[in-house]
N, C-alpha and C positions, 0 to 999 in steps of 0.2 A: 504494500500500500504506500501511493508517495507520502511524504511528509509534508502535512500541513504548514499553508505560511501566513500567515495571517496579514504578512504584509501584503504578498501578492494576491490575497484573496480583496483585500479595502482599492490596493489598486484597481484593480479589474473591474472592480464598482465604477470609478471615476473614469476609467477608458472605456469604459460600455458608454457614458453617457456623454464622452467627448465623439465616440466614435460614431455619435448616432447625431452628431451637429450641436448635440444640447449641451450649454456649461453651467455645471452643476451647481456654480456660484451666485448664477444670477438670478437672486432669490426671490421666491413662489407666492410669500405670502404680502403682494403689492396692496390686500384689500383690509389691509388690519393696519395702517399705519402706526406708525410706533411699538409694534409688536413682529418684527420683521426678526427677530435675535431667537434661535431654539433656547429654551431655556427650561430646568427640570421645572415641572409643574409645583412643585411639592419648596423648594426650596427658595425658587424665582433666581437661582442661578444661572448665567445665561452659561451654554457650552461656547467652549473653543477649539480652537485650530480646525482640526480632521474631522472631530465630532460635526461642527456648523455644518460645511460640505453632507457630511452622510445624511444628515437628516434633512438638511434640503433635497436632496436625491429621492427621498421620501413623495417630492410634492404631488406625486402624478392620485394621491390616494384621495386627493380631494379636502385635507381636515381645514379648519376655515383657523387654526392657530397653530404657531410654531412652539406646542407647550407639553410637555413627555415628564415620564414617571415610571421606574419598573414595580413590575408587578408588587412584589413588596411594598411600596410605596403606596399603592392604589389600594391595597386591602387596609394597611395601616390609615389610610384615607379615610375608611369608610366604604368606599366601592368596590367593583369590579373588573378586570378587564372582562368583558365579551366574549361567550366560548367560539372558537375558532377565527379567531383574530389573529396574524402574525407579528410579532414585533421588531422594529428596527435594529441592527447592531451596532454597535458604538465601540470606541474602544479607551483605553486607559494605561498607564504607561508607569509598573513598578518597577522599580530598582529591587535587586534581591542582592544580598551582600554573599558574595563568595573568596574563597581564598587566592589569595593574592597569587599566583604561579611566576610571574615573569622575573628574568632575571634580577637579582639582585635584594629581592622580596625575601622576608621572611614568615616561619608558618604561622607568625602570630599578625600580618598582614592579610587586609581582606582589601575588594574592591566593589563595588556597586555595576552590576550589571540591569543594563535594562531591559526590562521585557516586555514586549505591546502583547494586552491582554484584553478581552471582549467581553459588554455584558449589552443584554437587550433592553430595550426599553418603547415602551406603549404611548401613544398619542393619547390626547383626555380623549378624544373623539371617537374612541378606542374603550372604552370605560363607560360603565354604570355607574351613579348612587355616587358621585363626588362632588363635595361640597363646591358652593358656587366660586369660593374663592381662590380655587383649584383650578378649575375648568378656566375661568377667564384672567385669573388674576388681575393686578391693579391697574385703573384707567388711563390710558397712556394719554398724550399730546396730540392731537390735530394740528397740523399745519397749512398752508396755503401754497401750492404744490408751482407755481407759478411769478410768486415773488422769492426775493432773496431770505435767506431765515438769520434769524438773528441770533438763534442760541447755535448753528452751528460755524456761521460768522466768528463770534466769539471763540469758539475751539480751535478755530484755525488759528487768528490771532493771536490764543494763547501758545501756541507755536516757540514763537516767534522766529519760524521760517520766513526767511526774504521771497515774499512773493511778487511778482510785477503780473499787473492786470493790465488789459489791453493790448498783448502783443497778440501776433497772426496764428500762434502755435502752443502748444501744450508740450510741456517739458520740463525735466529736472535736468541743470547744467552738476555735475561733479566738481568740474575743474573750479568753477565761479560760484559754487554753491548759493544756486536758488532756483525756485520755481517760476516758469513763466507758464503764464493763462492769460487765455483770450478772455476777453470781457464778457461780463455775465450778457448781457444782449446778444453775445455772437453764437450762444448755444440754445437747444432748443427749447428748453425748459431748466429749471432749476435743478431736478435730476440729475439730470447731464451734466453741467457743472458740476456740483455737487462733487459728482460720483469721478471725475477726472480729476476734482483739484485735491480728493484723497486717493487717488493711487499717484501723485505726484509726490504728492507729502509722502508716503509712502515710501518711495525712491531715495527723499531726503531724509528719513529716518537711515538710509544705511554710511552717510557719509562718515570718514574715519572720523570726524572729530563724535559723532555718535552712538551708535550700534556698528560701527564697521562692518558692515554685512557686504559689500562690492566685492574686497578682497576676500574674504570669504565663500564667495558666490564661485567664487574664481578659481579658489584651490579646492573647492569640494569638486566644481561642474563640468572645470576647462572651458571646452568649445561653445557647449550649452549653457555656461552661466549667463549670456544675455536673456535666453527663455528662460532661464531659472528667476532669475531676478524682475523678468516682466510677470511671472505666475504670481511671485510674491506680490506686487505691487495687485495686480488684480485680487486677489484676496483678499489685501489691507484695506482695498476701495469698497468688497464687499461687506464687509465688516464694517465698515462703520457708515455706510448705506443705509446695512438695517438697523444698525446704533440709533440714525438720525430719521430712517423713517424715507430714505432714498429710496430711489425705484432705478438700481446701478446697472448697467450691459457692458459686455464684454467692450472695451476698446478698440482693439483691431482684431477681427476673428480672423486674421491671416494667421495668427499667432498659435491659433486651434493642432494645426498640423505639427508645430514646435514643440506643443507640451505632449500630444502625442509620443511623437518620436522620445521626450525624454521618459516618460512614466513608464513606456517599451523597456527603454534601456536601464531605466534605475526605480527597482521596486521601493525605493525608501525616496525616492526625492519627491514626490507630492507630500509626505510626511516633513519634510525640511522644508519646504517651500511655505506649507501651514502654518508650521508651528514658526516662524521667521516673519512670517505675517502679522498672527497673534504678538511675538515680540515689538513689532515696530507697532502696533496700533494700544498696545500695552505704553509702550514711551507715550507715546501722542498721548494718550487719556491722562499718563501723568503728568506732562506739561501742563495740562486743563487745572488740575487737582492741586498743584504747587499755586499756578495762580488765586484759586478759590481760595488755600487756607495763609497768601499774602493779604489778600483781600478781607478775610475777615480778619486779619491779626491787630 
């Protein structure tokens, strides 16, 4: 029997749905504003990195919310999941400490090895008999989907990435470090900006004086760290899309065939690309969160 890989089983998720034109990032639940984030039902924890992806992959089942709970959780609830219901897989990533072998180590030397590990989990929609503050959780934000917003204004701002508005092109310079964006009038809704001026931000979270992620990108990917580093950036845009309640799309779908060919060749780099994702929109939130607690100090 072959050996199960659990990585090449999550990939194969993602290249099924690349391979069939769909990108699994560009998230499903457009009709819940403010509630675009998976997150456990039970805890209001929103998921990250790999996990967001799978359970957007999810969306074709129809549930009108991005809100999940395993079974345990739903009895403990009060409900039930529904007999003959499937649940989603997820995954989750323990260190187990083993002894240390390599040269130089002694037997009283351990090291932490990592192990991606799986557990499933149910949509409310999925579920009987759960309390209402479960099923919907707390009332999110309406926005006006066609002016500029003010509270994600301010996030960028809080930055304080060099951004220049009004140029002909979308871009993050390295060498000059800053983002150039076309003026909010030259896209087609606020979406669209939006969702371009954070996978920019995105690009400048990897600069040395930052997350140093380019160099990085570089010795992990070689020839494919420019797709590598553009998957990241699509990620970080999706991610904080559904943060703000965006409605994000792929940027350049030429780029479809790039991630392709890399997730073929390396069953752990959509896992690096994620989880590098969640890193830089992790900085961003905390540049937000530094300003907040200047501001009330």
């Amino acid at each position: 029997m072959p050996k199960f890989d659990l990585y090449e089983q999550v990939t194969a998720r993602i290249l099924a749905e690349l391979e069939k034109g769909a990108v699994p990032w560009v998230k499903p639940w457009a009709a819940t504003p403010g509630a675009n984030t998976p997150c456990n039902a039970v805890t209001n924890r929103p998921y990250s990195g790999t996990n967001v992806i799978l359970l957007w992959i999810a969306r074709d089942k129809g549930w009108p919310t991005p809100r999940f709970l395993t079974f345990k959780q739903a009895k403990e609830a009060g409900g039930t999941v529904r007999a003959g219901e499937h649940g989603t897989r997820v995954v989750f990533m323990k260190r187990l400490a083993v002894q240390d072998k390599s040269p130089g180590a002694t037997p009283d030397d351990v090291k932490l090895v990592p192990l991606l590990r799986e557990y499933t989990v149910f949509n409310v929609a999925q579920c009987d008999g759960l309390p209402d503050r479960i099923v919907n959780g707390e009332k999110m934000r309406v926005r006006n989907p066609d002016t500029r917003d003010e509270l994600a204004d301010a996030y960028i701002a809080s930055t304080s990435a060099k951004i220049v508005e009004g140029a002909g092109e979308a871009f993050y310079s390295p060498s000059r470090d800053y983002v150039s964006m076309p003026a909010f009038e030259a896209f087609k809704n606020a979406d669209n900006f939006y969702a371009t001026n954070f996978h920019e931000l995105t690009h400048w979270t990897g600069h040395k004086t930052r997350l140093e992620r380019l160099k990085a990108m570089a010795a992990r990917f070689g020839s494919e760290a420019y797709a590598a580093e553009e998957l990241v950036a699509e990620l970080g845009s999706a991610f904080q899309c559904a943060e703000f309640a965006f409605d994000g799309d792929v940027r350049d779908a030429g780029y479809i065939a790039h991630w392709i060919r890399l997730l073929k060749e390396d069953k752990k780099a959509f896992f690096t690309a994620a989880s590098a994702a969640q890193k830089a929109v992790d900085f961003l939130r905390g540049k937000a969160l530094e300003e907040e607690v200047a501001e009330a100090a």
